[in-house]
C-alpha positions, 0 to 999 in steps of 0.5 A: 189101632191103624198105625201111622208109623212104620219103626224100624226096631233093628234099626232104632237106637232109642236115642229119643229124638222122635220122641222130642219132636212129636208135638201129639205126645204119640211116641214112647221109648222103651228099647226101641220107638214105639207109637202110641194112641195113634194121635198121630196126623202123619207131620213126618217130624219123627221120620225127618230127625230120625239119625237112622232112618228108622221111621216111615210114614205108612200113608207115604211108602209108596212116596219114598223116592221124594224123600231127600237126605239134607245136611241141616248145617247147610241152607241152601239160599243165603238170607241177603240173595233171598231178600233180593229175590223178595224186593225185586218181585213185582206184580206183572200185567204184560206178558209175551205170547209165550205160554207157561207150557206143562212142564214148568208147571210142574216144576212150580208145583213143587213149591207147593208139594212141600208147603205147610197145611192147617192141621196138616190136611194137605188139602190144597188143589191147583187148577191151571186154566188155559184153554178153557179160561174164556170160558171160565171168565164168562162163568165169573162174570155171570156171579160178580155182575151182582156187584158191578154197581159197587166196582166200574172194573166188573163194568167194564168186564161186563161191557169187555165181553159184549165187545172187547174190540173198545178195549185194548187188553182184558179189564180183569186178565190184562195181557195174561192168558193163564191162570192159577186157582188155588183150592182148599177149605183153609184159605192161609194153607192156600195162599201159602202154597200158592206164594211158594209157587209164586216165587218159584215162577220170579226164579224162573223169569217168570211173573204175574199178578193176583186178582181179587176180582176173580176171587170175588165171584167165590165170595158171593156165590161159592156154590155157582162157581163151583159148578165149574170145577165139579171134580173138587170138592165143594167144601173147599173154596177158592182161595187165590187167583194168580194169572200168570206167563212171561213178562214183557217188560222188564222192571230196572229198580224197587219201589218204596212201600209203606212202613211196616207196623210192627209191635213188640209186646 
């Protein structure tokens, strides 16, 4: 059996709060923690409660210096400013010259590092595309056209890219000149993760907007799109397109919504 677990026995004071969270029923206490059967699939749970530090994961030893002590008590955004942040997010089309450089991408990215996965996979790849986005337009265009007839929006892409001096911003991209893909074989782990990155972008003044158009072109033929990312693995698709940069424009109040339908069964 491969252990997934690295306990600690002079450490472990057996107080089975491991053995409580472990939704895979992989742990028993005896004088110490002990794992089982090896069901484990690596949640950290058991490391995370751990009152003495008793428990690592293996597979993440050489990760350790990400791990962060945290009082529980103590959650570090306030409902009422979260909110605030939620209502005042908006989908931004206009953007300043100013590029997103590597650094912040970084920072967004961390989001992410820290989102949920199906099945805990932690499957999810990001491409930022920048210099190479014409290039990779063209590519989406070539799978969508199929489609042009259904959306006067993938018309004008087309006619955009035979001669975009009849248009005054780009029909998909609008003034936005970088991009976020998001990879993975589930697409709710994906979207999660690129949600979490998304409101690390509001708290750092920046902003963008989500295309479906883009996301089509995975839709109607995966494999093609996919022979422009050759280093990811074609079992995972595309699964949210988010250009992004630094607003020009800048919003004053909320717009209403649509009542949310909610029931309590």
């Amino acid at each position: 059996m491969a252990e997934k677990l690295k306990i600690n026995t002079d450490l472990c004071k057996a107080c089975k709060l491991c053995k409580s969270v472990c939704i895979r029923d992989n742990i028993e206490i005896v004088e110490f923690a002990y794992e089982l059967e090896s069901n484990c699939f690596e949640c950290g749970h058991c490391m995370a409660i751990c009152p003495e530090n008793a428990i690592n994961l293996v597979s993440f030893e050489n990760q350790m210096c990400r791990i962060e002590e945290y009082n529980p008590k103590d959650i570090p955004v306030d409902y009422d400013d979260f909110l605030q942040l939620l209502k005042q997010r908006r989908s931004v089309r206009w953007f300043k010259k100013k590029k997103v450089d590597n650094k912040t991408f970084e920072k967004l990215l961390e989001g992410a590092y820290y989102s949920p996965s199906a099945q805990n996979e932690q499957d999810v790849e990001f491409v930022v595309l920048d210099e190479k986005l014409d290039e990779f337009m063209a590519h989406v265009y070539d799978i969508i056209k199929a489609e042009e007839y259904k959306f006067f929006r993938i018309k004008q892409f087309g006619e955009y890219l035979k001669d975009n001096s009849k248009y005054k911003y780009h029909p998909l991209l609008w003034e936005g000149s970088q991009l976020i893909l998001t990879f993975s074989t589930d697409k709710t782990s994906a979207v999660i993760a690129n949600t979490r990155l998304e409101l690390l972008a509001y708290s750092l003044g920046l902003g963008g907007f989500y295309s479906l158009f883009i996301l089509k072109a995975d839709e109607i033929n995966h494999d093609k799109l996919m022979e422009f990312f050759p280093h990811i693995d074609k079992s995972k698709h595309m699964c949210s397109s988010f250009i992004i940069g630094y607003p020009k424009k800048p919003f004053r109040r909320t717009v209403p919504h649509k009542k949310i339908d909610v029931k309590y069964m």
